[in-house]
C-alpha atoms as a printed R data frame, in Angstrom:
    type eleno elety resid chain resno       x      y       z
1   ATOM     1    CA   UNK     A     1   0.000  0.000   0.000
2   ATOM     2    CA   UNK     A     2   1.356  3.231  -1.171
3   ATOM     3    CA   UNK     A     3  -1.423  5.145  -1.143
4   ATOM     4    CA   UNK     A     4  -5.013  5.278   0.520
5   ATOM     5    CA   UNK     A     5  -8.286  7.528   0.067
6   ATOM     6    CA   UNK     A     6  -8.988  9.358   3.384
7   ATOM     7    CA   UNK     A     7 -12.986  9.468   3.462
8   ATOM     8    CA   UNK     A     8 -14.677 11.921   5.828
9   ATOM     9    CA   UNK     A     9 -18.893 12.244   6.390
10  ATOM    10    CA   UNK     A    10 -19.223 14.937   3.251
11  ATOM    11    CA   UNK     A    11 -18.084 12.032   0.263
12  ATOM    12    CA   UNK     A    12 -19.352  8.496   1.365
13  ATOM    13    CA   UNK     A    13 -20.889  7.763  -1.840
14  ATOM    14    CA   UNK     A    14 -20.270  4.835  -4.100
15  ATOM    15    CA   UNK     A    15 -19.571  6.644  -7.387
16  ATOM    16    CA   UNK     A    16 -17.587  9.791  -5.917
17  ATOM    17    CA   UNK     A    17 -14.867 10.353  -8.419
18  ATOM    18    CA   UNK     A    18 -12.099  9.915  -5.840
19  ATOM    19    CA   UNK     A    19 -12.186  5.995  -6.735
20  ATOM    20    CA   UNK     A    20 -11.556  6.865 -10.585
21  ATOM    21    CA   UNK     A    21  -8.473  8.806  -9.425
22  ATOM    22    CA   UNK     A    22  -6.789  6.845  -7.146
23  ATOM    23    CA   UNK     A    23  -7.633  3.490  -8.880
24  ATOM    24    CA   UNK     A    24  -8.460  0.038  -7.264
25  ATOM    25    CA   UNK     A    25  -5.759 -1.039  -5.569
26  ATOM    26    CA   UNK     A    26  -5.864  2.049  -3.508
27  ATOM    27    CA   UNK     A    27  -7.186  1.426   0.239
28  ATOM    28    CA   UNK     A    28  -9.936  3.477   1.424
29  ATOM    29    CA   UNK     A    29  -9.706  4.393   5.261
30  ATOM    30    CA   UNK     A    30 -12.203  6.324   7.482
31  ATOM    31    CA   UNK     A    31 -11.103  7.572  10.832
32  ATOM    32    CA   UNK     A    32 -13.766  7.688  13.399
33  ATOM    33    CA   UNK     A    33 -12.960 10.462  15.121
34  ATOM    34    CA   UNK     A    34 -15.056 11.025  18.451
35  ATOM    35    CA   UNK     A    35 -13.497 14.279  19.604
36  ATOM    36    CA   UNK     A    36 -14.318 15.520  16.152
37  ATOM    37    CA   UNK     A    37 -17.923 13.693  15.850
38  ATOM    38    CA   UNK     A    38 -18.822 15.024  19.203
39  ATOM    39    CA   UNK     A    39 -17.418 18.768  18.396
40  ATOM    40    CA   UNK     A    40 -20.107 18.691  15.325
41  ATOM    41    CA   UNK     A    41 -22.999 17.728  17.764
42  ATOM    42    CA   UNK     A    42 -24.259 14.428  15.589
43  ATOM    43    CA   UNK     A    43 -26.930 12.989  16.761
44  ATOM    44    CA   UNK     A    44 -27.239  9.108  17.322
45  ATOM    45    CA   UNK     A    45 -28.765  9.060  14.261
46  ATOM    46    CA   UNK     A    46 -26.750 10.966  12.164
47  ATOM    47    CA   UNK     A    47 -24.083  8.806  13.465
48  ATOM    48    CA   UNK     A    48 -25.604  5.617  12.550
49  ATOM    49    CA   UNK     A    49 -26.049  6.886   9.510
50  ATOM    50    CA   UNK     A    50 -22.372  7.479   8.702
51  ATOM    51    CA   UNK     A    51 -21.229  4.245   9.921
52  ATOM    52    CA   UNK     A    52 -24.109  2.673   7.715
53  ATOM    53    CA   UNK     A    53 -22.734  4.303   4.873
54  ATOM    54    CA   UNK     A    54 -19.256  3.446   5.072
55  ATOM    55    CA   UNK     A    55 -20.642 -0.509   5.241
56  ATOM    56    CA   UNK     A    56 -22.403 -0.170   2.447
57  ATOM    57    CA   UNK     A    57 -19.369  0.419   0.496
58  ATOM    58    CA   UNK     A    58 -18.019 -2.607   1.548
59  ATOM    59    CA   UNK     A    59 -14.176 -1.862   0.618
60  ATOM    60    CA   UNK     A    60 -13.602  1.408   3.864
61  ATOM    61    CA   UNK     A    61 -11.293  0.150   6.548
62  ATOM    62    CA   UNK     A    62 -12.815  2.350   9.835
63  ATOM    63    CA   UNK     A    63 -10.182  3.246  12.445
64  ATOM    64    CA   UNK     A    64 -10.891  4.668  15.357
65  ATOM    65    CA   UNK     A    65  -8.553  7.615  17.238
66  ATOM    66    CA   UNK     A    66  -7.750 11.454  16.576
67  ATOM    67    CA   UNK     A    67  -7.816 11.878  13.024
68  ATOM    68    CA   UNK     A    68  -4.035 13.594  12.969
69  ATOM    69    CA   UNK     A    69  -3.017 10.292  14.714
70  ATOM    70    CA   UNK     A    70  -4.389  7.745  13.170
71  ATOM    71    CA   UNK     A    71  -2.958  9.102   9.580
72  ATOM    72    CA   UNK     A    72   0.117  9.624  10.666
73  ATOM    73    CA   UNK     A    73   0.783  6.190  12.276
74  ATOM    74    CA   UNK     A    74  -0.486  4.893   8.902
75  ATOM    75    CA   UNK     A    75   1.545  7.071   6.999
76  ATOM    76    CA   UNK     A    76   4.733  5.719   8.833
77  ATOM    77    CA   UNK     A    77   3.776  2.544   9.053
78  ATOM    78    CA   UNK     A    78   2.672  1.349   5.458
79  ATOM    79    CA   UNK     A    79   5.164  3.955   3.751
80  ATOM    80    CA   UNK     A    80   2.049  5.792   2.290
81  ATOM    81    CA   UNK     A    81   3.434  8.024  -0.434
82  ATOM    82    CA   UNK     A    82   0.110  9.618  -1.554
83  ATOM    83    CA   UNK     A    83  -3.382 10.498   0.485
84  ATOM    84    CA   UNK     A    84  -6.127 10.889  -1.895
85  ATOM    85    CA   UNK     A    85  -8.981 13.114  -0.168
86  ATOM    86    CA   UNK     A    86 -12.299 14.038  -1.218
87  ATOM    87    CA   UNK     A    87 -12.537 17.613  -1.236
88  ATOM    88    CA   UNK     A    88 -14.269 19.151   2.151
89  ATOM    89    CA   UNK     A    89 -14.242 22.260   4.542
90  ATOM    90    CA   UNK     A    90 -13.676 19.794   7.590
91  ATOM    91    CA   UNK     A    91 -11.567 22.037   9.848
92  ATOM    92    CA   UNK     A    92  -9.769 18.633  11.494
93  ATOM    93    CA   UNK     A    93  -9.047 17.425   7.987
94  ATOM    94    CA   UNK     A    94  -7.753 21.018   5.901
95  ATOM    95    CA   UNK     A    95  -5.907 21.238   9.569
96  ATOM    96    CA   UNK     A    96  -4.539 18.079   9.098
97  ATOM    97    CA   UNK     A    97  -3.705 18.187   5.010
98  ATOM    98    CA   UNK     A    98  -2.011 21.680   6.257
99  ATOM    99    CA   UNK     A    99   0.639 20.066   8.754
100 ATOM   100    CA   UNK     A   100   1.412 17.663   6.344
101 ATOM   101    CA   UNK     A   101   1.703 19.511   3.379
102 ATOM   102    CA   UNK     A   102   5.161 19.243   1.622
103 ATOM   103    CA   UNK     A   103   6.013 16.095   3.508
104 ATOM   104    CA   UNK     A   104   3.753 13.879   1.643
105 ATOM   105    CA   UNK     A   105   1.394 14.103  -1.860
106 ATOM   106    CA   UNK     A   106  -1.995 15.175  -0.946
107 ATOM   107    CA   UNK     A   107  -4.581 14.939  -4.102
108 ATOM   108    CA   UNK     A   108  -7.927 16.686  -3.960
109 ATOM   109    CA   UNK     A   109 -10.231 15.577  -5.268
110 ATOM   110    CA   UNK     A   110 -13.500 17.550  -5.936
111 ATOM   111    CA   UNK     A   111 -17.373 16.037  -5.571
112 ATOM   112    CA   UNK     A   112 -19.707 15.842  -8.759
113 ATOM   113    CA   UNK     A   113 -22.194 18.097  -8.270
114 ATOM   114    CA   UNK     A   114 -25.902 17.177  -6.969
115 ATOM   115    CA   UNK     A   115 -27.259 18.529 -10.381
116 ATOM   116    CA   UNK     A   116 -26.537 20.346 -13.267
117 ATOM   117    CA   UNK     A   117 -28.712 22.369 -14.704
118 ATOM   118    CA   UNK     A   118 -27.825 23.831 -18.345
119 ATOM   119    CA   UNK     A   119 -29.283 27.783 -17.616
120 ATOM   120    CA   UNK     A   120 -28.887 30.038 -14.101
121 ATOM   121    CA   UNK     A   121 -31.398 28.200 -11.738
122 ATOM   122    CA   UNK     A   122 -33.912 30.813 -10.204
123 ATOM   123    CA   UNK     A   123 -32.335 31.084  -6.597
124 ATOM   124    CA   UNK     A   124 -35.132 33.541  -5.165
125 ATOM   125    CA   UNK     A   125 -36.713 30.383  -3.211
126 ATOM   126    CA   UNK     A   126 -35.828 26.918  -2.829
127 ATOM   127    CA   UNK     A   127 -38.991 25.685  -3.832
128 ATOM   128    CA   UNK     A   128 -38.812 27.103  -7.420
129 ATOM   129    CA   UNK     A   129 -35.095 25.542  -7.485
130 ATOM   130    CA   UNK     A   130 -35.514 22.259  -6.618
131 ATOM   131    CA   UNK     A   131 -38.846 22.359  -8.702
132 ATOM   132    CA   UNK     A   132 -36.317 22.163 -11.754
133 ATOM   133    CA   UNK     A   133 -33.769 20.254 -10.159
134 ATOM   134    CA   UNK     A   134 -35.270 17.302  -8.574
135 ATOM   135    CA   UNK     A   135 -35.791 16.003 -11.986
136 ATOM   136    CA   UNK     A   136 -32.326 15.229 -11.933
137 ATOM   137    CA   UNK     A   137 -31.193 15.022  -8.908
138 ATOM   138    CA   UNK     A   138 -31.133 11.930  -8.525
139 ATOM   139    CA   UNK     A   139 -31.160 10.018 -11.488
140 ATOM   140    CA   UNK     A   140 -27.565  8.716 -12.428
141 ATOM   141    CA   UNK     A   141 -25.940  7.214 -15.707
142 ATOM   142    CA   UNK     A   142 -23.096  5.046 -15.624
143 ATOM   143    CA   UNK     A   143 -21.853  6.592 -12.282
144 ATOM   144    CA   UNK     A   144 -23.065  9.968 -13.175
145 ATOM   145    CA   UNK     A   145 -25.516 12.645 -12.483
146 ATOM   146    CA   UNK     A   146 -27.313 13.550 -15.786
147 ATOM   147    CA   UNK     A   147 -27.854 16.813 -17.131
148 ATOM   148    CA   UNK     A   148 -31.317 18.977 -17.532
């Protein structure tokens, strides 16, 4: 293992294009961080819901510590050349990717969007928005959000 995908609660779905990027053989970690979980104020449910998520795809190794210590452990550990992270405003994580900047590749990699729409969406209210969006919003094709 040379490099691994660093999930976090923001990307923990199956077609994000972070597993395009960093190929197959790349292992995908998630660090259950309860100092961090606990500073966001999840609810049981919201928790249950993460950990759900990250069964579902089957492939996420879940370790459990401070996210800064876990990573780094791994990073010394398995020789891990490369972390491959989807991108997020996480304070832990952008706190994180900042201490270790320069000693090791970080690779960002940005979310599809929910939808795209093909002309400016009216933003005055959320209702007329999603009128036009939820046609799309959730319909995928070959591991991709379609247009309208």
């Amino acid at each position: 293992m040379t490099s691994i995908i660093l999930l976090h609660e923001e990307a923990l779905g199956e077609f994000h294009p972070i597993y395009q990027e960093a190929g197959e053989d790349t292992t995908v970690i998630y660090v259950w961080d309860d100092e961090y979980l606990q500073s966001q104020n999840y609810g049981f449910k919201r928790l249950v819901f993460i950990y759900e998520s990250l069964c579902t795809l089957g492939n996420v190794t879940i370790y459990r510590g401070k996210t800064e210590d876990v990573v780094s452990s791994l990073i010394q550990e398995k020789k891990i050349k490369s972390i491959y992270i989807p991108e997020t405003n996480i304070d832990n994580i952008l706190n994180f990717i900042n201490m270790i900047n320069g000693k090791i590749n970080v690779i960002y990699i940005p979310s599809d969007p929910l939808v795209i729409l093909k002309k400016q969406p009216d933003l005055g209210r959320f209702f007329r928005y999603w009128k036009v969006a939820e046609r799309t919003a959730l319909r995928i094709k070959a591991g991709r959000r379609s247009t309208h």
